[in-house]
Every structure is written in C-alpha cells, then in structure tokens.
TILUMZA-986357 format. One record per residue (C-alpha): residue number from 1; residue in one letter; x, y, z. Coordinates in steps of 0.2 Angstrom, whole numbers. Example, Ala and Ser with C-alpha at 12.3 -4.5 7.8 and 13.67 -1.06 7.14 Angstrom:
 pos code     X     Y     Z
   1    a    62   -22    39
   2    s    68    -5    36
END
This chain:
 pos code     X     Y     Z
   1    x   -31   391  -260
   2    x   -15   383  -253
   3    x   -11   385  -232
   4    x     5   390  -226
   5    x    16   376  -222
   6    x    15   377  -202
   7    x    34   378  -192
   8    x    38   370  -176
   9    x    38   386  -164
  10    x    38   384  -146
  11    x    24   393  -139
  12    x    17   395  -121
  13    x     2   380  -119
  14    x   -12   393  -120
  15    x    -5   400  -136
  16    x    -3   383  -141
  17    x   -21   379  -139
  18    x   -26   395  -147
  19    x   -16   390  -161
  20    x   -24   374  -164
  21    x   -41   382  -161
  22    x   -40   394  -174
  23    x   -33   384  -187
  24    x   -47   369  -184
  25    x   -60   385  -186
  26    x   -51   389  -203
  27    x   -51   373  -209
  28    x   -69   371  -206
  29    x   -77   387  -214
  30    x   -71   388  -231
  31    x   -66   403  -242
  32    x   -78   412  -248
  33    x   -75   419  -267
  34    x   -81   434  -273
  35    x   -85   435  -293
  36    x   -81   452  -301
  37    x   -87   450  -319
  38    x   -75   463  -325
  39    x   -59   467  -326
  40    x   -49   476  -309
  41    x   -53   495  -308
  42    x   -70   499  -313
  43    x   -86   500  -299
  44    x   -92   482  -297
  45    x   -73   477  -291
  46    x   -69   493  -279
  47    x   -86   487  -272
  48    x   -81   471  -272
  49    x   -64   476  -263
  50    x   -70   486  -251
  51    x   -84   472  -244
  52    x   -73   459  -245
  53    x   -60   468  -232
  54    x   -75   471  -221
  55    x   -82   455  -222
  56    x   -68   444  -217
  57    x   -67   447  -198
  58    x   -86   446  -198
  59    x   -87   429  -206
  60    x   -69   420  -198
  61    x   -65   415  -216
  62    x   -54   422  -229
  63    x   -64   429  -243
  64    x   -57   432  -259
  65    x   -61   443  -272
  66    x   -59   435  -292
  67    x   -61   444  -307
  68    x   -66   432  -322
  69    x   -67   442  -338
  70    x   -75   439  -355
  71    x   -91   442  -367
  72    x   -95   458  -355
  73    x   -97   448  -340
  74    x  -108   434  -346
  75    x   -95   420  -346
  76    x   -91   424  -327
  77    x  -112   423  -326
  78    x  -112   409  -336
  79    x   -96   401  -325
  80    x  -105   403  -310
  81    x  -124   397  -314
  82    x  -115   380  -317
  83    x  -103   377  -307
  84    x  -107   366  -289
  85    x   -96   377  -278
  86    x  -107   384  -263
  87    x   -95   397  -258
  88    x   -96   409  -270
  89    x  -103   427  -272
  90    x  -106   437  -288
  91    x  -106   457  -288
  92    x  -115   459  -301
  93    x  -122   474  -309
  94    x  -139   478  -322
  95    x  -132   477  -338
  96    x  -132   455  -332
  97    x  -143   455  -322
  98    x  -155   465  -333
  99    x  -151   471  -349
 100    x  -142   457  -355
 101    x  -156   444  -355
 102    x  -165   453  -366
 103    x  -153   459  -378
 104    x  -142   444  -381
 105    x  -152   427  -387
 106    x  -140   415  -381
 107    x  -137   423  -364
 108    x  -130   408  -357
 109    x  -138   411  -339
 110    x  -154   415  -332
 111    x  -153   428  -319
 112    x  -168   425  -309
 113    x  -168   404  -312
 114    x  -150   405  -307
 115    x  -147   416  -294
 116    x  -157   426  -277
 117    x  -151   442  -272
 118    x  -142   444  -255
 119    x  -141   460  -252
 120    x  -138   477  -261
 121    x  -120   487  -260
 122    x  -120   501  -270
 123    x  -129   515  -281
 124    x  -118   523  -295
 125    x  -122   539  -306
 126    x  -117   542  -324
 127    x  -110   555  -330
 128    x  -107   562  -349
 129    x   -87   571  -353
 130    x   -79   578  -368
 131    x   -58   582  -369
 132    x   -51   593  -362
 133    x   -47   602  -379
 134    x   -64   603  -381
 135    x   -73   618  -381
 136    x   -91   614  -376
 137    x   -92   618  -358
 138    x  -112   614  -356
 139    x  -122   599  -358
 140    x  -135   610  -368
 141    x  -119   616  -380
 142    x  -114   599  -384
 143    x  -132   594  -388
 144    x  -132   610  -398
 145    x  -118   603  -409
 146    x  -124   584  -411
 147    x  -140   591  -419
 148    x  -132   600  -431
 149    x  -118   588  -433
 150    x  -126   572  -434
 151    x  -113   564  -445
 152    x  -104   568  -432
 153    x  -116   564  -416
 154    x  -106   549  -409
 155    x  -103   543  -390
 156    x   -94   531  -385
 157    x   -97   520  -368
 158    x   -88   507  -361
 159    x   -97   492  -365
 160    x  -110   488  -378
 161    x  -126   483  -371
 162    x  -120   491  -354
 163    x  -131   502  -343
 164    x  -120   519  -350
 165    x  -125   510  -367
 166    x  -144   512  -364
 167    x  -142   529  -355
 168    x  -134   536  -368
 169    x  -149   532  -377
 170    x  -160   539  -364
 171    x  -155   555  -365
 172    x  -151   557  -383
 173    x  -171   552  -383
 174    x  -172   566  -369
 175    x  -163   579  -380
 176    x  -173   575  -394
 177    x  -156   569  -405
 178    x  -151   555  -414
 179    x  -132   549  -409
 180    x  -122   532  -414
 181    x  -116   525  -399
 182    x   -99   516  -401
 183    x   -97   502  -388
 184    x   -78   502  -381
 185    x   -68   484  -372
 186    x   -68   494  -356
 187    x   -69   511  -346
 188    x   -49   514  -351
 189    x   -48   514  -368
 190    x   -63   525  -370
 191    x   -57   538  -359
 192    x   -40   535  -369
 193    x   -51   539  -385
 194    x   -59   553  -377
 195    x   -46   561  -372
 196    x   -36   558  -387
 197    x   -50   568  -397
 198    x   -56   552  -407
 199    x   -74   550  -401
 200    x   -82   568  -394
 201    x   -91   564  -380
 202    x   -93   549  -368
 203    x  -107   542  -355
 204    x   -99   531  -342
 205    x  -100   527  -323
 206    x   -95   544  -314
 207    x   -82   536  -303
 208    x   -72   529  -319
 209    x   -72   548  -325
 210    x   -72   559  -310
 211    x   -53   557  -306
 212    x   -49   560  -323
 213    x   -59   576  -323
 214    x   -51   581  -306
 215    x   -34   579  -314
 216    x   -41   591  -328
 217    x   -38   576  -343
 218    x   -56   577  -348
 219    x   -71   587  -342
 220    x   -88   582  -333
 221    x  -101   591  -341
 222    x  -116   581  -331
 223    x  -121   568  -319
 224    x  -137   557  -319
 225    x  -139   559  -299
 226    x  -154   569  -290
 227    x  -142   579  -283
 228    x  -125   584  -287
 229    x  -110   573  -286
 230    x   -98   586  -289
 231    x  -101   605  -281
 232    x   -96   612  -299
 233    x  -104   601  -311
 234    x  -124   601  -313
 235    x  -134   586  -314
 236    x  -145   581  -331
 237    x  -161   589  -323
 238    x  -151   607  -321
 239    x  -143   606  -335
 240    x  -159   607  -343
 241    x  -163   589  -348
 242    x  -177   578  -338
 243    x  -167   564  -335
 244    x  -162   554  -318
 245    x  -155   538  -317
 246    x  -142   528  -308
 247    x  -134   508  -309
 248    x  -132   496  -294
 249    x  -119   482  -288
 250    x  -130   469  -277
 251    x  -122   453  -271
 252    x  -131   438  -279
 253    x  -127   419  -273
 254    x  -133   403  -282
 255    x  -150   398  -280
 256    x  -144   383  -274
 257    x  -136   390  -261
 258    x  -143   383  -243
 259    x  -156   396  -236
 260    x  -148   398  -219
 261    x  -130   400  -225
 262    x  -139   414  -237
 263    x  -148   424  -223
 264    x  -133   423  -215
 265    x  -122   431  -229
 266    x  -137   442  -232
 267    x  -135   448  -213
 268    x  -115   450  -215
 269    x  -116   461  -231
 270    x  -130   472  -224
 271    x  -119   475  -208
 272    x  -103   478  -218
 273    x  -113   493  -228
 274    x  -117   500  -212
 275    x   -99   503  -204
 276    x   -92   520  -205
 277    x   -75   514  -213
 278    x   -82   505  -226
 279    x   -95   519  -231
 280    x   -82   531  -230
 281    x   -72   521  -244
 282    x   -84   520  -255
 283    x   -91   539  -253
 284    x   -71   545  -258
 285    x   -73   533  -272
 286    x   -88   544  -279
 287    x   -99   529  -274
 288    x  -117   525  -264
 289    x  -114   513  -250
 290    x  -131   504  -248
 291    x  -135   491  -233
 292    x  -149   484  -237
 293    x  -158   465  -232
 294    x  -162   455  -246
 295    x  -181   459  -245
 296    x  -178   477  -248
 297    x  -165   472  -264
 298    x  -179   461  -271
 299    x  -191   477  -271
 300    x  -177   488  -278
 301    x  -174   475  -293
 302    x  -193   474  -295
 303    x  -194   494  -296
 304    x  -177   495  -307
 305    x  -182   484  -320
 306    x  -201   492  -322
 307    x  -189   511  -326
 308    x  -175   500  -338
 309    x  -183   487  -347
 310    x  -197   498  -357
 311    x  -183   509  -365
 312    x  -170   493  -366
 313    x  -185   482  -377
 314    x  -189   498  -387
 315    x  -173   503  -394
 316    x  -174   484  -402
 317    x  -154   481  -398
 318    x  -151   460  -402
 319    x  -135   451  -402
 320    x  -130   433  -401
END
C-alpha cells in the first residue's frame, strides 16, 4: 500500500503534534488484509466488507479487504498457507475449510495444519428457485416433476464441490430423487441460466437469490433455515421435506500467527458482530451476524463437520 505524499501546511503546534502522532501510530501497526477467496458480490465478501468497515477504528489500522480468485478458492487458501505475511485474515467458508479436503486430492492446503479460527461472522441459508416462466410454485410440485422427469432432473449450483453442491444432494436424498447437479463458475451465471430457462431449478446461498426473487426475475420456492427467512416463502421442513441446514463465514489467521496478536483480533471481530450498525447490515443483506470468541467457533466447526462430512464422504465426489 503506498501513503500519501505529506504537504507542508501550516498548522497550530497542538495540531502539529497530533499530526505527527497519528502518523507514527500508522506507521507502526501495519495493514491488515482481509482474503475473500471469491470473486466481489457473493456472501463471504459482503461479510468481509461489512467487518472490515467496523473493524478499522477498532484496530487504529487501515484494513483492507482482497479478493484473490481461482480453483474455487483453493489458490487464495493455498496463497495464504504459504506465504510469511502476519497480517492477513481469510474469511473463509465450509466448502474450504471442509469439503474441499476431502473431495479434491491435491488440495493444496491443510485447513487445520495451516490455519486457527478467530472467530465466527456469519450463518447463511440456502435456498432452491426456478424462473419466473416457471410454472411450479411449490417445492413438493417440482419434486413431483423431477421424479417423473429424471432425464430431465438437473440443478444447477454455483460451484462444484461447494456447500449448495452437497445440499443439493441432501435434499434430492431427502426427496427420495435422483438429480445431476451441474456446477456453474459463480452465483451470476447460474442465476443468468436459471433465468434464461436453460437449467430448471437452482440451490444457492439465499442472499445471492433473494433480491433477484424480490425483483420478481426468479422465484424462491424454499429456504434451508429453522425458520423462515422470507414471510411468503416456506422453509424445507414446511414444505414437506426434513431437511435444515445452513453455511458459515469464520475469520481464520495463519497458524503462525503470534498468540496474542490473534486473541486480540479474535476480541476485535467478536466486538464488531456485536454493534447494532454492523448487525443491521448484514440482517438487510439476508445474512446471520454471529459474534462469537474463538472457543465457541472451534466447537461450532467441531459440531458442523460431524452433520457435513458423512453425506460429503458418501456421495464419493473426487477431483484433482
């Protein structure tokens, strides 16, 4: 990061020494980078976004938020784990931090060698829609139509190996149905397809669908909550099928990171969920803010993977 080239202004002593003081405090607490394995727009980076602006006053330091793309966010993973940098965060999700070690062989990374959890952001739902020019209005109709369709039964999601991926398995094992799942570069051009009529159905995060459902472009017919996210949509359990789920962004450092600087980050993040403002952004983004200390994310990643990784390692999924 380059500092603005300082001009000679004339300024009262006390401003003068205020001045110097805050730059010397600058100078000596470095940025911190936040890592978004994915491209701008999709969950992990509006979480991402919306800590970062909250945690900069906290920690006195500009932190920057940095989307490195590519191989479904293993190369950011892979970036990360090797490089000696202290100052960097990853918001990182479970299809890296759980799914893709045991579905890709060369992996690249090793999430629990690698990394220690800091402290959790977020909960997300998923959430299955058709087009608009769809006729099926209930999750129970479009079912219906895969089983008797099955040449047909396709779904696309935005990732291969992604959480919607495995999901979308979930429930076709739920429904008692066999569907192909067709893995997209992205939430974008599968709601494009979707849309467009060229794949009938999709299972992806409910806050890359919900405003495209609002503007009436597709249509919502569930969400994988306990509750409902939406007063007019019903959640998998009402809609007849016995199935809750939900996906997670927790801030992960290096391993190698110094204890104290990570309690202290851990502390920061935690603080940050709790303010009204920046719950309140993620809640109009269709997101759960979580504060959380690193303790309690350890046991939610500890509970997550004894749901996800019996269904992940039976539906034998391996890639290179």
């Amino acid at each position: 990061m380059s500092f603005r080239r300082r001009t000679m202004i004339a300024v009262p002593a006390a401003g003068a020494l205020a001045a110097v003081a805050g730059m010397a405090r600058a100078q000596a607490t470095p940025p911190l980078r936040i890592v978004v394995p994915y491209a701008a727009g999709g969950a992990s980076d509006r979480a991402a976004r919306f800590l970062a602006e909250g945690l900069q006053p906290r920690l006195g330091s500009t932190v920057i938020v940095e989307n490195i793309t590519g191989a479904g966010g293993r190369l950011a993973m892979r970036q990360i784990a090797t490089q000696a940098d202290p100052n960097v965060i990853v918001l990182a999700n479970p299809a890296l931090m759980v799914v893709a070690p045991l579905v890709y062989k060369n992996n690249g990374y090793n999430p629990e060698r690698d990394f220690q959890p800091l402290s959790q952001v977020s909960i997300y739902e998923f959430a299955v829609a058709v087009g608009a020019a769809v006729p099926v209005r209930e999750l129970s109709h479009l079912m219906a139509w895969m089983k008797a369709n099955p040449d047909k039964a396709t779904i696309g999601v935005p990732a291969t190996g992604s959480l919607p991926h495995f999901f979308a398995l979930m429930w076709a094992k739920a429904a008692g149905t066999q569907v192909e799942v067709i893995g997209y570069k992205g939430s974008a051009p599968l709601a494009t397809d979707v849309i467009g009529g060229h794949v009938p159905a999709a299972v992806d995060t409910l806050d890359a669908l919900v405003t495209l459902h609002e503007s009436g472009k597709l249509r919502i017919l569930a969400t994988s909550g306990a509750k409902r996210a939406l007063p007019s949509v019903p959640t998998f359990q009402e809609a007849g099928t016995k199935l809750t789920a939900t996906g997670w962004n927790v801030a992960f450092a290096k391993a190698s990171m110094p204890a104290a600087q990570a309690e202290r980050l851990s502390r920061e993040i935690a603080a940050v969920m709790a303010t009204p403002a920046v719950r309140e952004k993620f809640l109009q983004a269709k997101i759960e803010p979580v504060s959380s200390t690193d303790e309690q994310t350890r046991r939610m990643l500890s509970a997550f993977s004894a749901q996800w990784v019996p269904p992940i390692q039976q539906a034998g999924l391996q890639f290179e």
